[in-house]
C-alpha positions as CSV (number, residue, x, y, z in Angstrom):
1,X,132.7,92.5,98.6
2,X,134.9,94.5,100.9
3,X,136.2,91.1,102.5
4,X,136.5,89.4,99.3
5,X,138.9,92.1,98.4
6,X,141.1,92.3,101.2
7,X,141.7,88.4,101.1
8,X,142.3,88.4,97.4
9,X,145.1,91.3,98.5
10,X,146.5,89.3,101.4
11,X,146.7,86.1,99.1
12,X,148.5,88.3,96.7
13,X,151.2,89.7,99.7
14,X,151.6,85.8,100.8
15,X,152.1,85.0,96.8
16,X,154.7,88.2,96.6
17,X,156.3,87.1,100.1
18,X,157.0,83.3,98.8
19,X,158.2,84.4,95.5
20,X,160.7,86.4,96.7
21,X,161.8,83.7,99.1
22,X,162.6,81.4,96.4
23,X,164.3,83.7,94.3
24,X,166.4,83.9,97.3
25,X,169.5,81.0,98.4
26,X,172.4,80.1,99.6
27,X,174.7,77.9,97.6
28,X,177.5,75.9,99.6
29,X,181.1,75.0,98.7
30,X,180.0,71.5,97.4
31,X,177.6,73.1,94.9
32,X,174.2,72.1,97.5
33,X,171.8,75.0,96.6
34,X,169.1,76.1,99.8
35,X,166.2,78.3,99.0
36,X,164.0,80.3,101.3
37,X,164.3,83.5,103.2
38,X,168.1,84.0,104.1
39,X,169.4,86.5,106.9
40,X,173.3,87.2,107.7
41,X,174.1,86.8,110.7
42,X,177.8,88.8,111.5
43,X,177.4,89.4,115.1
44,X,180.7,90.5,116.8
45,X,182.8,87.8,118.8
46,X,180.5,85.2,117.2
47,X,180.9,82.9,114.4
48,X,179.5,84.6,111.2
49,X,176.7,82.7,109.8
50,X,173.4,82.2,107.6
51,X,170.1,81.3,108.9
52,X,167.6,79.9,106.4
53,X,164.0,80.7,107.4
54,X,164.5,81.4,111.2
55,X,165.4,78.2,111.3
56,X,168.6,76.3,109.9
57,X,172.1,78.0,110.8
58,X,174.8,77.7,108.0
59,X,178.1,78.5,109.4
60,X,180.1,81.3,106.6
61,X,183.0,79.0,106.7
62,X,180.8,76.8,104.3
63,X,179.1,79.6,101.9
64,X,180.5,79.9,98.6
65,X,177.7,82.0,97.8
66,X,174.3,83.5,98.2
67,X,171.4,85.6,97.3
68,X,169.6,88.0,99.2
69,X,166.9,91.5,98.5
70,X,170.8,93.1,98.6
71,X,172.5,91.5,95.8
72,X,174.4,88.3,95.2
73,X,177.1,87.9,96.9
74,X,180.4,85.4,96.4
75,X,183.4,84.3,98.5
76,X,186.4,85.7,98.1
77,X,189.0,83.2,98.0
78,X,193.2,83.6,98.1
79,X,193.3,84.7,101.9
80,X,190.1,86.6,102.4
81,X,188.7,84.4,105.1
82,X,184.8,85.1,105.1
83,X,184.3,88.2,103.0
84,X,182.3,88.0,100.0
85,X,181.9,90.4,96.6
86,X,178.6,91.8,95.5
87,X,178.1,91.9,92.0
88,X,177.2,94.7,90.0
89,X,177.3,92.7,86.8
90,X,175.6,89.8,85.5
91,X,176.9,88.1,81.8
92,X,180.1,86.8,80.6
93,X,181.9,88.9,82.5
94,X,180.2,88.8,86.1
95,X,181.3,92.4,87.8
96,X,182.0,92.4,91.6
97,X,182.9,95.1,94.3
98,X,184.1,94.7,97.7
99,X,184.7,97.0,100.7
100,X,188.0,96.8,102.5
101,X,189.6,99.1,104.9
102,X,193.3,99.6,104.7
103,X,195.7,101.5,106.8
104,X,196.6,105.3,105.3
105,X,199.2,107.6,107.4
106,X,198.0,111.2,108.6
107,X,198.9,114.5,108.9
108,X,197.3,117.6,111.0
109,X,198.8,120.8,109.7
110,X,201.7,122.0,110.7
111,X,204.3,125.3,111.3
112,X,205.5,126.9,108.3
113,X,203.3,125.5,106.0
114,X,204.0,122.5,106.6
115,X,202.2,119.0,108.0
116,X,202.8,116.8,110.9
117,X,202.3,113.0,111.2
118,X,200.6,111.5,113.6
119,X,200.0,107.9,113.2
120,X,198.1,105.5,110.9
121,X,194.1,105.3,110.5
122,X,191.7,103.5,108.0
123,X,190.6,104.0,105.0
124,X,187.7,102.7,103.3
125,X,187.9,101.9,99.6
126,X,185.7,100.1,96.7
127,X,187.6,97.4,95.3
128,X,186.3,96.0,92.0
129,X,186.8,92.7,90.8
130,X,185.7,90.3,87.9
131,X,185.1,86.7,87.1
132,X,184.8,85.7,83.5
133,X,182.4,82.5,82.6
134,X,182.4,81.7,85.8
135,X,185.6,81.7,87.0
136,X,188.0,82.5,90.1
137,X,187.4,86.5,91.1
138,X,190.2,88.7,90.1
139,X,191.2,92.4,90.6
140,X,190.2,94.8,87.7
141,X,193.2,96.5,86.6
142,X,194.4,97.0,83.2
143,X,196.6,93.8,83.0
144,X,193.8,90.9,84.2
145,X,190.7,93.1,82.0
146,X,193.1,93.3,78.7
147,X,193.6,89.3,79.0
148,X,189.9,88.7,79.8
149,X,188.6,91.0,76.8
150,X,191.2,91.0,74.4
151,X,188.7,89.2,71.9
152,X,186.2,92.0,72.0
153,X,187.6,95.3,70.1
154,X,185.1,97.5,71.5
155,X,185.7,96.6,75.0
156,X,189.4,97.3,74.5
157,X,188.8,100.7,72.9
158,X,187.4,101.5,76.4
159,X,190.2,99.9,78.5
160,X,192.8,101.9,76.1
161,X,190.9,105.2,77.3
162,X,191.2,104.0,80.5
163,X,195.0,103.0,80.7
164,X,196.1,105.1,77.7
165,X,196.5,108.9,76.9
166,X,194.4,110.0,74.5
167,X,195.2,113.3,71.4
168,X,194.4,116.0,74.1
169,X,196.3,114.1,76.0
170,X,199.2,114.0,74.6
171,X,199.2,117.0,73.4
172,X,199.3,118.9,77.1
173,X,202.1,116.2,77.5
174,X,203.9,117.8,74.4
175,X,202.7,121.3,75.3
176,X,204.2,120.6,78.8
177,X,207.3,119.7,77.8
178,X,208.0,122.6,75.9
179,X,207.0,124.6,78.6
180,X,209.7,123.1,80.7
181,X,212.6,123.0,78.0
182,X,211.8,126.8,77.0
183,X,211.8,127.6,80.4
184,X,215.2,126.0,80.9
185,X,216.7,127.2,77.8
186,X,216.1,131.0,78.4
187,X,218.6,130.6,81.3
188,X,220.9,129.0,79.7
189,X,223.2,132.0,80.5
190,X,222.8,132.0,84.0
191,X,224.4,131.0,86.7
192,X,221.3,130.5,88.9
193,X,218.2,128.7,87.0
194,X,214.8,129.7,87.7
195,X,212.6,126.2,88.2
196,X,209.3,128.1,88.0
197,X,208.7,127.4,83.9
198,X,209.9,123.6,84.8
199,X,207.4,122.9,87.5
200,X,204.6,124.3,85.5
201,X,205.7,122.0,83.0
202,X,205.6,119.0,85.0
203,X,202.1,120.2,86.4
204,X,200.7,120.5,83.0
205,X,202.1,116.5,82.1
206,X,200.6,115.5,85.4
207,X,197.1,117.5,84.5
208,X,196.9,115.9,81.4
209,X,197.7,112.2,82.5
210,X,195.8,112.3,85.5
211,X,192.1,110.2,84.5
212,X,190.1,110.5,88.1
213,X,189.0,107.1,89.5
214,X,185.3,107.4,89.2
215,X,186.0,108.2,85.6
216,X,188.2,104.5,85.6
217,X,185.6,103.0,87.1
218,X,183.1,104.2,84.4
219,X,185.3,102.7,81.4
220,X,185.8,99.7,83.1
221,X,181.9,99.1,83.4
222,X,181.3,100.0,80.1
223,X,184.0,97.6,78.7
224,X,182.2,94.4,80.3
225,X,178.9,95.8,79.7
226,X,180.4,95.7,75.5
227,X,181.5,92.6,76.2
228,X,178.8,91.3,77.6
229,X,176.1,92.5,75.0
């Protein structure tokens, strides 16, 4: 009984194992699908590639996309060479994010307050990007997402939150503003003006325009996920 059980549990690991193979593929630039287990290979100073059960090598170059336990992943075209996207969102509106490192100057501190440059390093960010039915990936700002979901009102109610000021909003821009103008009126009879009450001012305006990026991010999402329901 005991061996009966442990081969019906290795059948079912072999069953498991094959299933997830298949679920898993490579698709190349002339549309040719490839099931079966898929590895990346990205070695450095070699010639990024795919292998396709230990076995068959698929240079990059030739990839348009493919799927793996990670995600699905798709080329980016326009001048990317061989990076792909992974998506974050399936429908409609497919949802894709890529990691690229850009070049950011910096600082150490310096005398007096004040900070001294020393040269250039990387940055990492999260780029997102979108593809609607289908189509070429582009960057997810507020121009490219208002043209995709203009036909969807409650996808736009999220990108207007995410581009536009909201009441509170616009009422620390207002509040700000009188702060400032106050400020400057009081000295209207001196010869020396005090910026303090104008620089609050503009602190307040920037405090209540500023929307954090994570928070951008979170609109964004929610508008395709609208769209897409």
């Amino acid at each position: 009984m005991r061996k009966l059980y442990i081969t019906v549990g290795l059948l079912l690991l072999c069953t498991l194992s094959v299933s997830g193979q298949f679920k898993n593929f490579v698709e190349l630039r002339d549309s040719t699908i490839i099931r079966g287990k898929i590895e990346v290979s990205n070695k450095l100073f070699r010639s990024s590639k795919i292998i396709v059960n230990d076995t068959t090598e698929i240079p990059l170059s030739k990839v348009h996309a493919y799927q793996t336990s990670d995600g699905y992943f798709r080329r980016m075209y326009s001048g990317y060479g061989d990076d792909f996207a992974k998506r974050l969102e399936k429908g409609n509106i497919d949802l894709y994010i890529r990691t690229q490192d850009s070049m950011a100057p910096s600082y150490i501190p310096g005398p007096n307050g004040g900070s001294t440059f020393i040269g250039h390093g990387t940055q990492t960010n999260n780029v997102e990007y979108f593809s609607k039915d289908g189509g070429e990936l582009k960057k997810a700002n507020a121009r490219n997402l208002k043209k995709a979901l203009f036909d969807n009102p409650q996808s736009m109610e999220y990108l207007k939150k995410r581009d536009g000021m909201t009441a509170i909003q616009v009422l620390g821009v207002i509040a700000g503003i009188s702060i400032g103008a106050a400020s400057l009126l009081s000295q209207s009879d001196k010869d020396e003006l005090d910026p303090t009450g104008a620089i609050v001012g503009l602190a307040v305006i920037s405090g209540s325009t500023w929307i954090p990026s994570f928070q951008k991010k979170e609109l964004t999402r929610k508008a395709i996920k609208a769209y897409n329901r």
